[in-house]
ZAROGU-749646 format. One line per field, with one value per residue: residue in three letters; x negated, y, z negated of N, C-alpha, C in turn. Coordinates in nm, 3 decimals, always signed. Layout:
REM ZAROGU-749646
rest	c(ALA / ...);
nc1	c(X / ...);
nc2	c(Y / ...);
nc3	c(Z / ...);
cac1	c(X / ...);
cac2	c(Y / ...);
cac3	c(Z / ...);
cc1	c(X / ...);
cc2	c(Y / ...);
cc3	c(Z / ...);
END
This chain:
REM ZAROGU-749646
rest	c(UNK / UNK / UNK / UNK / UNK / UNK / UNK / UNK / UNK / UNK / UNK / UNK / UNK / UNK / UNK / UNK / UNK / UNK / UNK / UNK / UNK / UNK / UNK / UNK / UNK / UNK / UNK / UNK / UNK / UNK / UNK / UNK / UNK / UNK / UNK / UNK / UNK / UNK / UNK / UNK / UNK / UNK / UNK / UNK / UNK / UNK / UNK / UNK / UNK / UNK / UNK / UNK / UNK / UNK / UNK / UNK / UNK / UNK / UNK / UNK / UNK / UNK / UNK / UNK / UNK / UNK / UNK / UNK / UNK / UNK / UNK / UNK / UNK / UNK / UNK / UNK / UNK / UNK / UNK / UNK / UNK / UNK / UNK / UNK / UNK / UNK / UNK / UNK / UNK / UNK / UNK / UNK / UNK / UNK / UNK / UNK / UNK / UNK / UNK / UNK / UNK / UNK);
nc1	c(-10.648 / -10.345 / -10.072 / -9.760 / -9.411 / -9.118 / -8.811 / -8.455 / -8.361 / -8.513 / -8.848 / -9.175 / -9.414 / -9.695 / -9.953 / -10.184 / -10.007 / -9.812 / -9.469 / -9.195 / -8.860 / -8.624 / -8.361 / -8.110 / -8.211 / -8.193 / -8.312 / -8.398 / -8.540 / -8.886 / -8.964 / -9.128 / -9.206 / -9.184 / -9.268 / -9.266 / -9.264 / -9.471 / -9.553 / -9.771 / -10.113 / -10.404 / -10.704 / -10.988 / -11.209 / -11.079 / -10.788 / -10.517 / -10.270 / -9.924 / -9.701 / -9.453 / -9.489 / -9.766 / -9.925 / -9.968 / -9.925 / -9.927 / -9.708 / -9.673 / -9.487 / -9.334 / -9.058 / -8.906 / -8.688 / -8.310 / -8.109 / -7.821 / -7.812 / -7.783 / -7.449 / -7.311 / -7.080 / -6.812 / -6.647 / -6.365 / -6.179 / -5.894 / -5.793 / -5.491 / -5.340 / -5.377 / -5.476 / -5.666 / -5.967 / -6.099 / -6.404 / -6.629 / -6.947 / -7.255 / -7.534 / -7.696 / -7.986 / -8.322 / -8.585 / -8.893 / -9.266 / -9.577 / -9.803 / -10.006 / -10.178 / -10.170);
nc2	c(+21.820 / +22.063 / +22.126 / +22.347 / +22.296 / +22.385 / +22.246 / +22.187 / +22.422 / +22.442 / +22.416 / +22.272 / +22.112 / +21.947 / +21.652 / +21.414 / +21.125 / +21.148 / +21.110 / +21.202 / +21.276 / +21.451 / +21.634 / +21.499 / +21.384 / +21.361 / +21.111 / +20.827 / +20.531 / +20.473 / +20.595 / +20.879 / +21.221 / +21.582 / +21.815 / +22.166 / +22.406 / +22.565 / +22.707 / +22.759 / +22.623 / +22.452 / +22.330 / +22.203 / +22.461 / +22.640 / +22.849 / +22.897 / +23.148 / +23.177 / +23.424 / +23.457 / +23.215 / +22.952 / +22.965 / +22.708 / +22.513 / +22.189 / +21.933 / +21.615 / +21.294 / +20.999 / +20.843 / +20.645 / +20.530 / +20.614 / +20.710 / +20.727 / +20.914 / +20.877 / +20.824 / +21.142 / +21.260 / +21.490 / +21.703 / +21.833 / +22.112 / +22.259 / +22.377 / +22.488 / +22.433 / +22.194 / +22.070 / +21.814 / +21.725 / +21.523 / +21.379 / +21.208 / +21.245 / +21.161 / +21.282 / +21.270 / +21.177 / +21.159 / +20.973 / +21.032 / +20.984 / +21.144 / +21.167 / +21.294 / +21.603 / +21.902);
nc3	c(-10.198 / -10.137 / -10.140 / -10.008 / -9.960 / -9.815 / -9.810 / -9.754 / -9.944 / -10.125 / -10.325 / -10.285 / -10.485 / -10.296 / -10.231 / -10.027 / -10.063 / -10.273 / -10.420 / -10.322 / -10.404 / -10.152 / -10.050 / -9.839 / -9.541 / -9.209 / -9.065 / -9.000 / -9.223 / -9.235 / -9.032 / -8.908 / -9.044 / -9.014 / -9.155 / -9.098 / -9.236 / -9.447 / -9.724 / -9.869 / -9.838 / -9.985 / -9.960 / -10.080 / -10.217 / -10.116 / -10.036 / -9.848 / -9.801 / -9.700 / -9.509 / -9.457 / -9.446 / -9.337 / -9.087 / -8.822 / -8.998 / -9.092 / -9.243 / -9.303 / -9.358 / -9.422 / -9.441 / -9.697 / -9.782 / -9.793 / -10.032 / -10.323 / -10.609 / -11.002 / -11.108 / -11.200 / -11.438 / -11.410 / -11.618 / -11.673 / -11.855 / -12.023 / -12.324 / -12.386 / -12.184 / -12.166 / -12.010 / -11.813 / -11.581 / -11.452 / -11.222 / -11.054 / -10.903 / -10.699 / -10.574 / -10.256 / -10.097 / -9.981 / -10.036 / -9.987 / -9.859 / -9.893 / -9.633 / -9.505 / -9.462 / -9.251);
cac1	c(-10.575 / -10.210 / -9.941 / -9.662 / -9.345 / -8.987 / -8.691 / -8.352 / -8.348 / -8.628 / -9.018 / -9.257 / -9.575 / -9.736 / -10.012 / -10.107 / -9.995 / -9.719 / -9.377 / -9.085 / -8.744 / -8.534 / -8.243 / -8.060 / -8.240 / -8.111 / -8.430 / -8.411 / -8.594 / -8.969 / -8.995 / -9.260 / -9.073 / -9.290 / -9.211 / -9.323 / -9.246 / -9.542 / -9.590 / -9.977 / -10.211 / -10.495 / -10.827 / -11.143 / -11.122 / -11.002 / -10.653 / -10.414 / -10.109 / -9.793 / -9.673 / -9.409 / -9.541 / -9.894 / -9.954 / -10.016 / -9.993 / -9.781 / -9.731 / -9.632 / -9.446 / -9.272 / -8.920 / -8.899 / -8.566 / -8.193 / -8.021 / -7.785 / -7.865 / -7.714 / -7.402 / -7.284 / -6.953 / -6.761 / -6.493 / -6.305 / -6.044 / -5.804 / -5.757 / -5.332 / -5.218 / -5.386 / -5.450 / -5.839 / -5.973 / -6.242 / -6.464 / -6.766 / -7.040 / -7.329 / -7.626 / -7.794 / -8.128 / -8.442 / -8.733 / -9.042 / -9.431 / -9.649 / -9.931 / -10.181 / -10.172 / -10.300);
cac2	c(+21.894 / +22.041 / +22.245 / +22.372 / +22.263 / +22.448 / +22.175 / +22.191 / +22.527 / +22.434 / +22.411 / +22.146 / +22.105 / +21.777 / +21.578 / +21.306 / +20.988 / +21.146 / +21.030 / +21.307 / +21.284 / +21.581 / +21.663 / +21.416 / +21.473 / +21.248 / +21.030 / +20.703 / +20.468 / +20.412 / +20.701 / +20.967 / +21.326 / +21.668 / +21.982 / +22.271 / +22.518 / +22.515 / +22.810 / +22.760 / +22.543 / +22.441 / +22.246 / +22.217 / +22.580 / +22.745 / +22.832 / +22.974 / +23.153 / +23.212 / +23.537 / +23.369 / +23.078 / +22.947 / +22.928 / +22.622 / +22.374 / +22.093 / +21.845 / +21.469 / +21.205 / +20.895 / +20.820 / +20.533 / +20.525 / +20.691 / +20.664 / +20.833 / +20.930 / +20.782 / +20.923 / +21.241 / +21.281 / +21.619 / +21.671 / +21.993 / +22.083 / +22.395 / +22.372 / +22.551 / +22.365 / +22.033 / +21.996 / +21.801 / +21.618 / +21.403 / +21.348 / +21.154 / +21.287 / +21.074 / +21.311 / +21.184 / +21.201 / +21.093 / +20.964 / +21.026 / +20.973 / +21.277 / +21.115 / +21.423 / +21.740 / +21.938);
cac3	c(-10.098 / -10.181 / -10.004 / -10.099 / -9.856 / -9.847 / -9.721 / -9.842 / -10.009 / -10.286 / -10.260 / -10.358 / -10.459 / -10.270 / -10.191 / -9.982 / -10.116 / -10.324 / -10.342 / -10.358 / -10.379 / -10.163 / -10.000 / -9.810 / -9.409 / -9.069 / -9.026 / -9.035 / -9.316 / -9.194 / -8.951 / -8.987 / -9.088 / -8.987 / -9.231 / -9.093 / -9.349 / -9.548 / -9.803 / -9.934 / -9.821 / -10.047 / -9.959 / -10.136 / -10.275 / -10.005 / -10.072 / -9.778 / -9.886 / -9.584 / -9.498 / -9.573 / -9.388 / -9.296 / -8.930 / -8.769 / -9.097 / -9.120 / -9.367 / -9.223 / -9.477 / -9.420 / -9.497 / -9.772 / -9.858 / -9.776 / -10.125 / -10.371 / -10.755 / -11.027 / -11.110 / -11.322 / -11.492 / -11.431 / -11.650 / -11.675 / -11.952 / -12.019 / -12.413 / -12.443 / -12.171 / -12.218 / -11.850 / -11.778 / -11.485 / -11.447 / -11.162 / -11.077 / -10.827 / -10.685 / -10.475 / -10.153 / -10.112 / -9.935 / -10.093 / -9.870 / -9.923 / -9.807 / -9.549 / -9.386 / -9.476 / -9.108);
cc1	c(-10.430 / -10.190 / -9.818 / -9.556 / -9.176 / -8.908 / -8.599 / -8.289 / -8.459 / -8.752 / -9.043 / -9.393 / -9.626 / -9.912 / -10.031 / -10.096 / -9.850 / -9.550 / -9.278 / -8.978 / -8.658 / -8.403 / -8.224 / -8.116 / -8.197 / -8.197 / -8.452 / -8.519 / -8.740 / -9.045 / -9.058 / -9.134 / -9.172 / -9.211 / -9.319 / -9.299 / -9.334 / -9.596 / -9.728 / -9.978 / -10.342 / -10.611 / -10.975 / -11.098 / -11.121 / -10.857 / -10.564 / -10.336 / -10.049 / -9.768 / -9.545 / -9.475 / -9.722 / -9.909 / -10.003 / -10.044 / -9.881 / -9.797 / -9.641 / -9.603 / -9.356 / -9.127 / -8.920 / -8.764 / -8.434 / -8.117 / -7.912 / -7.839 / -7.732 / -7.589 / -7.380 / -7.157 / -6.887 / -6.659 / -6.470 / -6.173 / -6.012 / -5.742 / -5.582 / -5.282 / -5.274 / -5.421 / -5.643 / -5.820 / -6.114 / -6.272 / -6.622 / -6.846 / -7.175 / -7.427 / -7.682 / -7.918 / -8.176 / -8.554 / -8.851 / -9.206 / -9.496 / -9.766 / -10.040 / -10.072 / -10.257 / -10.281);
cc2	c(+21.903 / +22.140 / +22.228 / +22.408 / +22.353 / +22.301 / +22.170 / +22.303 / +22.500 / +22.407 / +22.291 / +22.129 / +21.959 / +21.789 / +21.498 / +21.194 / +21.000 / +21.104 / +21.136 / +21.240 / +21.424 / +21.556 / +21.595 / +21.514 / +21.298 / +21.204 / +20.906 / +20.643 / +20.429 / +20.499 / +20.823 / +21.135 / +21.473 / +21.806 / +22.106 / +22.455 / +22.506 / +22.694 / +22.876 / +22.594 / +22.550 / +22.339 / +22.290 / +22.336 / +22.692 / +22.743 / +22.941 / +23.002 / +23.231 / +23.331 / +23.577 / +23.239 / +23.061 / +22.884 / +22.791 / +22.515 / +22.309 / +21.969 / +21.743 / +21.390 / +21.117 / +20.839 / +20.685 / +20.468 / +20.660 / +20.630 / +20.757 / +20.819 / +20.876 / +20.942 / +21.024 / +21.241 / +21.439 / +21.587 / +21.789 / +21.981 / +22.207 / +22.309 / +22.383 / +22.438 / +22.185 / +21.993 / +21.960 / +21.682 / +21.593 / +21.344 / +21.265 / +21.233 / +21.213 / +21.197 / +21.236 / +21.244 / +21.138 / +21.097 / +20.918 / +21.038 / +21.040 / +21.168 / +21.174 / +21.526 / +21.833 / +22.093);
cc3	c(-10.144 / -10.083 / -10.050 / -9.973 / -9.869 / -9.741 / -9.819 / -9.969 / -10.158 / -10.233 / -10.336 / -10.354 / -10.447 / -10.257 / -10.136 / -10.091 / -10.252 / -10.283 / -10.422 / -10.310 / -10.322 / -10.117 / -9.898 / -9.617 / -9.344 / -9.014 / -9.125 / -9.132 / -9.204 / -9.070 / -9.026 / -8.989 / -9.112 / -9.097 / -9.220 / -9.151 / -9.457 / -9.594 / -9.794 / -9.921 / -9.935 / -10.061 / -9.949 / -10.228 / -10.203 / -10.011 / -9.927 / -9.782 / -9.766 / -9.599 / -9.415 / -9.555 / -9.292 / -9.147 / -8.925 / -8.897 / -9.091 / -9.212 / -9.334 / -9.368 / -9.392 / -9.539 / -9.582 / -9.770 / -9.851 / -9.919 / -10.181 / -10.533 / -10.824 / -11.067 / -11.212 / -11.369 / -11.494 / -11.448 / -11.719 / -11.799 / -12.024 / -12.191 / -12.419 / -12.360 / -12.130 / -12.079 / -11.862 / -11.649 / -11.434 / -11.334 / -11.125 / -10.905 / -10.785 / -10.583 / -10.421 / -10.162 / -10.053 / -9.992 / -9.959 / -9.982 / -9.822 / -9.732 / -9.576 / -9.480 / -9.391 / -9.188);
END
C-alpha cells in the first residue's frame, strides 16, 4: 500500500511504517498528525490518482521527533571590494512515522 502526501510545499511517497523527515509542523512529539492532501493512493493494484486530490483518503503518522538539521555554512563574497560574510543556517523539521493509510 503507498500514497503519495503533499505537506510543506513538496510531495512524498510513503508507506506504513515509514519514517520521513518534513517541514517543521506544530504537533507535539508522540501525537498522531492527519494529512489530508493525498495525491495517489495505491493498494493491491488498484491505483487512485487525485484530481488534484483523492477524495476521502487520509494518511495518519505519528510525530517522533521536533528537531533541526545539521548545519550548513553560507558564505557570500564580492571579489573588487573584498567584502564576505559568513552565516550558518540550521532547518527545523519533524520526523514522523506513517501508521494507516484510509
Amino acid at each position: 500500500m503507498l500514497a503519495v502526501i503533499k505537506t510543506g510545499g513538496k510531495q512524498y511517497l510513503v508507506s506504513p511504517g515509514d519514517k520521513i523527515k518534513i517541514e517543521k509542523v506544530n504537533t507535539p512529539e508522540g501525537e498522531d498528525i492527519i494529512f489530508s492532501e493525498v495525491l495517489l493512493v495505491e493498494k493491491g493494484n488498484k491505483i487512485q490518482i487525485g484530481t488534484p486530490l483523492v477524495k476521502e483518503a487520509k494518511v495518519i503518522g505519528k510525530v517522533l521527533r521536533q528537531s533541526r538539521a545539521k548545519k550548513i555554512i553560507v558564505f557570500k563574497y564580492k571579489s573588487k571590494t573584498r567584502h564576505k560574510t559568513k552565516k550558518g543556517h540550521r532547518q527545523p523539521f519533524t520526523e514522523i512515522e506513517i501508521t494507516k493509510i484510509n
